[in-house]
C-alpha positions as CSV (number, residue, x, y, z in Angstrom):
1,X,20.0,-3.6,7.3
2,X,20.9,-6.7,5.4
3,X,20.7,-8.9,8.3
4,X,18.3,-12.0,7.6
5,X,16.8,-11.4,11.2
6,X,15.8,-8.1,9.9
7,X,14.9,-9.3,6.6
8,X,12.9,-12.0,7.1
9,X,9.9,-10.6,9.1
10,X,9.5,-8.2,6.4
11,X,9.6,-10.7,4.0
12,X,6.6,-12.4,6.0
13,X,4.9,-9.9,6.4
14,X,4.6,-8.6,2.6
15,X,3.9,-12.5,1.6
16,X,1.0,-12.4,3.9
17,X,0.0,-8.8,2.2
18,X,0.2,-10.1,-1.4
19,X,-2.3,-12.7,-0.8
20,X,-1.5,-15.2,-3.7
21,X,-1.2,-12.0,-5.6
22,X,1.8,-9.8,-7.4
23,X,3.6,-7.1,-5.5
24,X,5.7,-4.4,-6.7
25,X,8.4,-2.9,-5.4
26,X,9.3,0.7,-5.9
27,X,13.3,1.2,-5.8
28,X,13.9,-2.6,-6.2
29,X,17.8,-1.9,-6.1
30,X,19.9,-5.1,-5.3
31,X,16.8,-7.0,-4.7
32,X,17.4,-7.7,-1.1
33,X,13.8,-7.8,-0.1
34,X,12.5,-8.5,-3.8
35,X,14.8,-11.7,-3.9
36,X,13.4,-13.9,-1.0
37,X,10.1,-12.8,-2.0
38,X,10.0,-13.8,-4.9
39,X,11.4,-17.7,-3.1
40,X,8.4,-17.4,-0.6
41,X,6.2,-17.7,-4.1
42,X,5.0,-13.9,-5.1
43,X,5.8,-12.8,-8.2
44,X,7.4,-9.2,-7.5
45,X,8.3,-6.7,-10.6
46,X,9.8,-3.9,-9.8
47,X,11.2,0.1,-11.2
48,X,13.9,1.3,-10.0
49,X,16.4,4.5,-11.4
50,X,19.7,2.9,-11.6
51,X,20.9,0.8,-14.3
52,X,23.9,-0.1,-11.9
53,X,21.8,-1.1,-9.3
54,X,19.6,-3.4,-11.5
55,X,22.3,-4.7,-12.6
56,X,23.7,-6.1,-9.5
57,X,20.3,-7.3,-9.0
58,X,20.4,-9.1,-12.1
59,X,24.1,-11.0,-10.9
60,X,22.2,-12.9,-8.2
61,X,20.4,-16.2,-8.3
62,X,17.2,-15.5,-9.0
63,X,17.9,-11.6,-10.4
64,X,17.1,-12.2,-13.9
65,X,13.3,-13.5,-13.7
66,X,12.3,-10.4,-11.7
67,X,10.7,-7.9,-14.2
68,X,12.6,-4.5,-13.8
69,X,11.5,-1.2,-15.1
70,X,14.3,1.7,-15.1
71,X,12.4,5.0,-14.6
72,X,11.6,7.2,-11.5
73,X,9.1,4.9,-9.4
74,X,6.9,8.4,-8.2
75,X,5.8,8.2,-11.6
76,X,6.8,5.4,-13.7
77,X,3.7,3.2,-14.3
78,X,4.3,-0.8,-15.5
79,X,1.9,-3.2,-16.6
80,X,-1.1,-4.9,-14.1
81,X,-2.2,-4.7,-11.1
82,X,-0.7,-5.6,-7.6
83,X,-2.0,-7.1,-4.6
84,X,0.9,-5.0,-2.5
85,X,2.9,-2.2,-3.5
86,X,6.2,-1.7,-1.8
87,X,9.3,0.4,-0.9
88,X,11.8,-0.4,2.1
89,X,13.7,1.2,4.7
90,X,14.2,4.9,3.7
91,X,13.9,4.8,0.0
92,X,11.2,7.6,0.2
93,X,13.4,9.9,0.7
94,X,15.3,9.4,-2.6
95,X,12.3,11.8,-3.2
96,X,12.9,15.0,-1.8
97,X,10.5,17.2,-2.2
98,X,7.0,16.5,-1.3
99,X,5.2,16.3,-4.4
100,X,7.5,13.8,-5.6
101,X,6.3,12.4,-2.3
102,X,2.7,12.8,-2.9
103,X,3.4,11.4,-6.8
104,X,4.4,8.4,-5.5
105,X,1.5,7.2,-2.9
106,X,-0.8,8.2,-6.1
107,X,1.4,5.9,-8.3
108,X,1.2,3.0,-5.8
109,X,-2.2,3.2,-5.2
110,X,-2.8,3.6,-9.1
111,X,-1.1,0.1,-9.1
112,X,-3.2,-1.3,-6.6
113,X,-5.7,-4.1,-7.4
114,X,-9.2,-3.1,-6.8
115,X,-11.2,-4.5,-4.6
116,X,-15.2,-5.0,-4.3
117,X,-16.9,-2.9,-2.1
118,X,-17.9,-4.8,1.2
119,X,-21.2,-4.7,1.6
120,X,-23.5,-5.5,5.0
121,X,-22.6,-8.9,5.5
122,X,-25.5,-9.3,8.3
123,X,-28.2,-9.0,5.6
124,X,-26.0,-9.1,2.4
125,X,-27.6,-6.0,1.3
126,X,-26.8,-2.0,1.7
127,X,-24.7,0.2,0.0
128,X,-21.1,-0.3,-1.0
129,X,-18.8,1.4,1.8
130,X,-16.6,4.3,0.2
131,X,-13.5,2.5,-1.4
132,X,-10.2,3.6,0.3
133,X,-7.1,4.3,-0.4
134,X,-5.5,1.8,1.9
135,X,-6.5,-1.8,2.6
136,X,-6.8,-2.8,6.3
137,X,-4.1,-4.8,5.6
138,X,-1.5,-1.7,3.7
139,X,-2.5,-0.1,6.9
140,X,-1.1,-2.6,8.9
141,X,2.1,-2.6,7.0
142,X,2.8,1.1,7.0
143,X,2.2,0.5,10.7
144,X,4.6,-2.0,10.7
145,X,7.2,-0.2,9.1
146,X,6.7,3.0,11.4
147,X,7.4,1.2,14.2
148,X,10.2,-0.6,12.4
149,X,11.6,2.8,11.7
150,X,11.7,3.8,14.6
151,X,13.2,0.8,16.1
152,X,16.4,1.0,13.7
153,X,16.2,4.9,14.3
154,X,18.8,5.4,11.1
155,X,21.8,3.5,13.6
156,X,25.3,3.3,11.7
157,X,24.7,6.7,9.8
């Protein structure tokens, strides 16, 4: 799971998402996505539950200017807004039940930046479309990651 060949194109891909922007990543851990994201130029803060794990975090190059929260990230809120919010491989499932779940999709998109309303770009006129939850382009990473998922299919467990 560590494997740069497996790192890296998720690396890319969440660059691309954060669109000059910040992201956050919820259960930041060891930093092992957080880290080379933060060298590719986007500023990542991230909450995660475990002092320990931070704490390793903190031991690497790099560890100590990424902004850490300690709290429970279905629920914990920090400061701003983010152009992408985050989690990796099969940290969902640190929450087991499905309101935490639930909690935590509503947390992330409560950290989301807003975006305008696209309007009719033909005429430049018309009524805002509904907002969504999702950006085409969070829809394209939870995509990503399903297929991802079941690519690695949980191998070595």
């Amino acid at each position: 799971m560590f494997d740069p060949a497996a790192v890296e194109p998720v690396v890319e891909l969440l660059a691309d998402l954060a669109e000059q922007g910040r992201a956050l990543e919820f259960g930041i851990g060891t930093g092992w996505i957080a880290l080379p994201l933060t060298g590719r130029g986007v500023p990542v803060v991230g909450i995660d539950n475990s002092e320990a794990m931070v704490a390793r975090l903190r031991a690497k190059p790099g560890g100590e200017a990424i902004d850490v929260t300690i709290g429970d990230f279905a629920t914990t809120r920090v400061e701003g807004e983010f152009s992408v919010v985050y989690l990796v491989f099969n940290t969902i499932f640190n929450l087991v039940t499905q309101e935490e779940q639930v909690a935590c999709f509503r947390n992330a998109a409560a950290h989301l930046r807003r975006r305008r309303p696209v309007r009719d770009r033909d005429r430049g006129t018309g009524p805002p479309e509904p907002p969504a939850l999702l950006s085409r382009a969070e829809l394209r990473l939870c995509s990503y990651l399903a297929r991802k998922q079941d690519q690695v299919s949980f191998r070595g467990m």
